[in-house]
VMD Tcl script that draws the C-alpha trace (Angstrom):
set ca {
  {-33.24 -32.06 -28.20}
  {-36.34 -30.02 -26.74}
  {-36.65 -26.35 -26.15}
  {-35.05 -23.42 -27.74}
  {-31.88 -23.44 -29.83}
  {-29.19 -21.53 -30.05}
  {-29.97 -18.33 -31.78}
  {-33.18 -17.94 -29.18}
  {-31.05 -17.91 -26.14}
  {-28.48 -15.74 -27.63}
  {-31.43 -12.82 -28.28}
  {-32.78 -14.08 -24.81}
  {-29.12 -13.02 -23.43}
  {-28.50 -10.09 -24.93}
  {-31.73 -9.03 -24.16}
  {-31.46 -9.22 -20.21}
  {-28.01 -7.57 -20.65}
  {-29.65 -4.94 -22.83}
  {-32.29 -4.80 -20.66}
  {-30.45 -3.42 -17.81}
  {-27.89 -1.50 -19.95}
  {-25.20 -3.72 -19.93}
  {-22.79 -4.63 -22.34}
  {-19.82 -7.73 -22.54}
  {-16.66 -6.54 -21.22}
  {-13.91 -8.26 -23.34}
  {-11.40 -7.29 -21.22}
  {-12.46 -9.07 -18.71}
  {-12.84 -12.20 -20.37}
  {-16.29 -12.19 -20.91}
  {-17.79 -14.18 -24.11}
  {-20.80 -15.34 -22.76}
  {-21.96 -18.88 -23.38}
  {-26.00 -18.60 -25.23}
  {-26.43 -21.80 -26.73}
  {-28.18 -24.43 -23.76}
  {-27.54 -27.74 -25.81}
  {-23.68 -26.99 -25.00}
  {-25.46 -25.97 -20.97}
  {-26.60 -29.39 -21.31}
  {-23.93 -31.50 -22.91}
  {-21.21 -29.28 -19.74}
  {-23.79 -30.97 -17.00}
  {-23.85 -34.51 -18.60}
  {-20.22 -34.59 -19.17}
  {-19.47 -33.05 -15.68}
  {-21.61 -36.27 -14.39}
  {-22.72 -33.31 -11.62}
  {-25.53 -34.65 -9.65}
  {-27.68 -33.70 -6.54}
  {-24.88 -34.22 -3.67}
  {-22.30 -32.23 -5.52}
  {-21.14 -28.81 -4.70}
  {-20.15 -27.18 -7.53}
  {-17.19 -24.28 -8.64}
  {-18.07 -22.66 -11.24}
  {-15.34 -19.23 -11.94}
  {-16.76 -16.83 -14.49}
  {-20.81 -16.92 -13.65}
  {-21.79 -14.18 -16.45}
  {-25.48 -13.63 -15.97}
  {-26.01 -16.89 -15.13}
  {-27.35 -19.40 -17.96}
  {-24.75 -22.09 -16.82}
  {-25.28 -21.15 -13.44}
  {-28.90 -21.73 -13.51}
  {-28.60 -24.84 -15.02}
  {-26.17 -26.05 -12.24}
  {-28.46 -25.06 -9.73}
  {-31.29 -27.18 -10.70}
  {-28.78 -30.24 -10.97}
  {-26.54 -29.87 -7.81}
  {-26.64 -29.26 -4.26}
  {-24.84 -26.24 -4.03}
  {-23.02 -23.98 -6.38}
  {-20.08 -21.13 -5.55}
  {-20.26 -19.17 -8.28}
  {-17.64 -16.48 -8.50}
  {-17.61 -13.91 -10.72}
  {-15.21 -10.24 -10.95}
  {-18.41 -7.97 -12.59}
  {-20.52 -6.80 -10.28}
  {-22.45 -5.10 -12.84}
  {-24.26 -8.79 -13.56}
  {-25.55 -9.15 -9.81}
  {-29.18 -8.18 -10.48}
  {-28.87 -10.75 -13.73}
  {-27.79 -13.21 -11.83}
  {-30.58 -12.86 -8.98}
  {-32.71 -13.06 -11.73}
  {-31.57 -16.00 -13.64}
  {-31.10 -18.25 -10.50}
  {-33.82 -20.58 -9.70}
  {-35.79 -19.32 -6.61}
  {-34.81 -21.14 -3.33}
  {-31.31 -22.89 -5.24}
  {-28.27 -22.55 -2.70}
  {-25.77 -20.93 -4.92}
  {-23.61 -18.77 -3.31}
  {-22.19 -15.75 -5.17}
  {-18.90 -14.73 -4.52}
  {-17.86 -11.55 -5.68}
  {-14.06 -10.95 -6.43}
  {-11.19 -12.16 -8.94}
  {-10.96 -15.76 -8.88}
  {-7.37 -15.62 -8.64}
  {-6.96 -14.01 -5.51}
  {-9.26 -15.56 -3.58}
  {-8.93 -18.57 -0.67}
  {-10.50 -21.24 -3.09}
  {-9.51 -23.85 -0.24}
  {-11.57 -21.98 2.30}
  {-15.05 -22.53 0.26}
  {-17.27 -24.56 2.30}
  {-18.79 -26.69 1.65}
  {-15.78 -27.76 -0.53}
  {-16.21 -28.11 -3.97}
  {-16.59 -31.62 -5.59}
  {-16.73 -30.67 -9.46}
  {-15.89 -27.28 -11.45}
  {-18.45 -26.82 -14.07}
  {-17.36 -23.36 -16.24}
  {-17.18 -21.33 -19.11}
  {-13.65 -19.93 -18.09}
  {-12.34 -16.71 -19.05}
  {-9.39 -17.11 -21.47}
  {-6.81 -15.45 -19.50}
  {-6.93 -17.34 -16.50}
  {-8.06 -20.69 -17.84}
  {-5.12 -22.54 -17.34}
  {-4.08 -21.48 -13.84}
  {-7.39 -21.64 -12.10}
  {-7.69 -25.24 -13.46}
  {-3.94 -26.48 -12.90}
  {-4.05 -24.55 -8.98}
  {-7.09 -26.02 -7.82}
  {-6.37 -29.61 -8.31}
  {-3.87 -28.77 -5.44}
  {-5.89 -25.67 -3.41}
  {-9.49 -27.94 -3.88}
  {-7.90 -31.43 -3.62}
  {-12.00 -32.34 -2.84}
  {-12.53 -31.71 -6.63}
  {-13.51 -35.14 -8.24}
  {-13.47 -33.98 -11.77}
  {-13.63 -30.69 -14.19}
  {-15.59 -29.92 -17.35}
  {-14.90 -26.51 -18.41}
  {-14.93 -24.37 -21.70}
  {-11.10 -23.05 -22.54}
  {-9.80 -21.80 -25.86}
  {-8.93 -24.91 -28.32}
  {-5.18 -23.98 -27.97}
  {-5.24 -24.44 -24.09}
  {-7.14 -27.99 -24.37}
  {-4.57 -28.83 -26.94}
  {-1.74 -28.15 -24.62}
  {-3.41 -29.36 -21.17}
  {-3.65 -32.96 -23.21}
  {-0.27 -32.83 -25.37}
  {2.38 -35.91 -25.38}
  {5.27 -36.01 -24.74}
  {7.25 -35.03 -28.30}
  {4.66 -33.08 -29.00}
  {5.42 -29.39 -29.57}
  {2.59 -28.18 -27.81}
  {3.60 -30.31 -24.49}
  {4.54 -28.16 -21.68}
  {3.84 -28.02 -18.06}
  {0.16 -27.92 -18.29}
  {0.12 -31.51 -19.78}
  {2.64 -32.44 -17.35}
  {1.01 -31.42 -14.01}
  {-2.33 -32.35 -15.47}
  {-1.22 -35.74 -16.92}
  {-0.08 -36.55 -13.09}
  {-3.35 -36.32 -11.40}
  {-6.07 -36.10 -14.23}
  {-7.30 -38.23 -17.01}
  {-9.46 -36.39 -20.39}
  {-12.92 -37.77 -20.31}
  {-14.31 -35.79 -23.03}
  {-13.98 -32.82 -25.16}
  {-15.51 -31.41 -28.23}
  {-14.41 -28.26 -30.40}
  {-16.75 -25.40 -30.20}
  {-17.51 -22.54 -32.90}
  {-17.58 -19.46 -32.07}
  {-21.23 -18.68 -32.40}
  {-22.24 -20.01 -28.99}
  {-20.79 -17.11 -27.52}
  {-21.89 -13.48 -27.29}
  {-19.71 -11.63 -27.96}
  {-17.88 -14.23 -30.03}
  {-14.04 -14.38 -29.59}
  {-11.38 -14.17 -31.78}
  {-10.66 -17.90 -31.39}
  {-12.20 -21.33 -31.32}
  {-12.86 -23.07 -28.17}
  {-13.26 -26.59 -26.65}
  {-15.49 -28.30 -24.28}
  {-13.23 -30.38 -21.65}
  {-13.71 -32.93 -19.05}
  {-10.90 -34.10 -16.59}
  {-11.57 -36.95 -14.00}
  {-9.10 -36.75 -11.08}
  {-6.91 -39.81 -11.05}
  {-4.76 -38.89 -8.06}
  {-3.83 -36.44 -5.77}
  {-2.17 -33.34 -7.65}
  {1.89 -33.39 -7.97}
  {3.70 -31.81 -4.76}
  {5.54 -28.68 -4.41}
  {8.91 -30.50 -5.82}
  {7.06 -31.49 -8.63}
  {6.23 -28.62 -9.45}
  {9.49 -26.44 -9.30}
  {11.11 -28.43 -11.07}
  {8.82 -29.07 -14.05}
  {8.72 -25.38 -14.46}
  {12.56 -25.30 -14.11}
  {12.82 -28.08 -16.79}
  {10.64 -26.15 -19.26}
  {11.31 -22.54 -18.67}
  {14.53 -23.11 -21.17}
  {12.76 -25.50 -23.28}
  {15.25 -26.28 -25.85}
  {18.03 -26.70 -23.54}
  {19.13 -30.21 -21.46}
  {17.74 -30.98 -18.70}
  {21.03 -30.60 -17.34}
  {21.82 -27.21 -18.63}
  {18.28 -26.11 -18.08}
  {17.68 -27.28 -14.35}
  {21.13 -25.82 -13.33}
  {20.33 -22.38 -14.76}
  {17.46 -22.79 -12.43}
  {19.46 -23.10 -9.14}
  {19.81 -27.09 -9.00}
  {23.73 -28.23 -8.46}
  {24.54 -30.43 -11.80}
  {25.37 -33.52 -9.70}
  {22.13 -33.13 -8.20}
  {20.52 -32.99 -11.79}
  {22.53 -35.70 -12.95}
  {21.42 -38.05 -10.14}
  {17.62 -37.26 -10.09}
  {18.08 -38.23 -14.24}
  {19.74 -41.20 -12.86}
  {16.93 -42.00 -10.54}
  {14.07 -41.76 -13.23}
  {16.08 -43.21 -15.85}
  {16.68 -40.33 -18.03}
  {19.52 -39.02 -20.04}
  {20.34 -35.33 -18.76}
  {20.96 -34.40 -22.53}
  {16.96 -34.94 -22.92}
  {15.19 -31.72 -23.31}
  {12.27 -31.34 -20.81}
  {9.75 -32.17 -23.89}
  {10.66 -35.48 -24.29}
  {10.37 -36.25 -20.58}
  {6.94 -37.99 -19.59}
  {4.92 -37.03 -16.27}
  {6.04 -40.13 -14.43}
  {9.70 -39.54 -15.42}
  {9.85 -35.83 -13.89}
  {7.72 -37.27 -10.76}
  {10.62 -40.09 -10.18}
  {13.27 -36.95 -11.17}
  {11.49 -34.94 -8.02}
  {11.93 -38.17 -6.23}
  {7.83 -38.11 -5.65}
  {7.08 -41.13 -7.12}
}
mol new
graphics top color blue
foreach p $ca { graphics top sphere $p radius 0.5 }
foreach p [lrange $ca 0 end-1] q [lrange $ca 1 end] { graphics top cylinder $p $q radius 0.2 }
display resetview
């Protein structure tokens, strides 16, 4: 592949945050992605093209963001450090409609963006990897698909089986409206600073619309006392045990079963939204 590798865009990168004086904060999540093959493998695998608006949480000074610019129509890129806003006006293509929105991810109306988001495209911070991804496919039900960088763990439990002791709800409210696409296991050189754990490249194509409220209570109910029944489990939660033992009925389950050994359709026919 053409044009520079990996250990020129990391001294390009720190050298625009040196530059201005400017250092990773860790505590925020920030491991910055450097290398632009894995720029360019997040675009191809994202399938982002020129009518798609995309999210992208976690801009950094902007090498992804850049690169999205130049492939999409529009890109909301939020990002929590406003230290990086002159980086980021320079790194951004003259001209590109990305719109920088300032604030924590996690508090803001991701439903309100307009034009609404069709892909998310990111190198997520760690700490709020799995609920940004998991609460937009029901706050941005316009996103088509997601190809974002997580810690390996995370991808490992977002695509876990059912048996499997890394299954949880992540795989569950995932495996109801998603299918993986890709992924690939990153070192930990890409990033500057580089983290304390290994990471993973991840696309999702949405296969559905994203499992209701119901759903969701009670697949959090089910696993929040993992190695207890279903029955036992659920009714510490609040639900009556006739109740439990007639949504098991209903999706064909035994209410001895521990949540873990229940598939996504099962607790979708248990919530009585299938």
């Amino acid at each position: 592949m053409s044009g520079p590798g990996p250990r020129t865009e990391r001294v390009n990168v720190l050298r625009l945050l040196a530059a201005r004086g400017l250092t990773p904060d860790t505590t925020l999540g920030q491991h910055f992605l450097v290398d632009e093959n894995l720029v360019d493998l997040a675009l191809r695998e994202s399938g982002v093209g020129g009518g798609d608006v995309v999210l992208e949480v976690g801009a950094g000074p902007g090498v992804l963001t850049a690169a999205l610019a130049r492939a999409a129509r529009t890109v909301h890129a939020i990002e929590i450090d406003r230290r990086l806003e002159p980086l980021l006006a320079q790194t951004v293509p003259p001209g590109a409609d990305v719109r920088v929105h300032w604030g924590d991810a996690m508090r803001m109306a991701l439903e309100d963006l307009d034009p609404p988001p069709t892909l998310m495209v990111a190198n997520l911070p760690y700490n709020v990897a799995t609920p940004i991804v998991i609460e937009s496919t029901w706050r941005v039900p316009s996103l088509r698909g997601w190809c974002v960088m997580v810690q390996r763990e995370v991808a490992d439990r977002w695509t876990a089986a059912p048996g499997d002791r890394l299954y949880g709800v992540p795989s569950v409210l995932l495996a109801l409206c998603a299918t993986p696409t890709f992924r690939r296991n990153v070192g930990r050189d890409v990033f500057a600073p580089p983290p304390r754990v290994d990471s993973a490249l991840v696309a999702l194509r949405r296969t559905g619309p994203a499992p209701g409220a119901a759903v969701r209570a009670l697949v959090r109910a089910a696993f929040a006392q993992r190695r207890k029944t279903l029955l036992n489990a659920l009714s510490a939660g609040g639900v009556p045990r006739d109740d439990v033992r007639a949504a098991c009925a209903r999706a064909g389950v035994d209410p001895g079963a521990r949540a873990e050994d229940v598939t996504p359709a099962q607790f979708a026919l248990m919530a009585g939204d299938a």
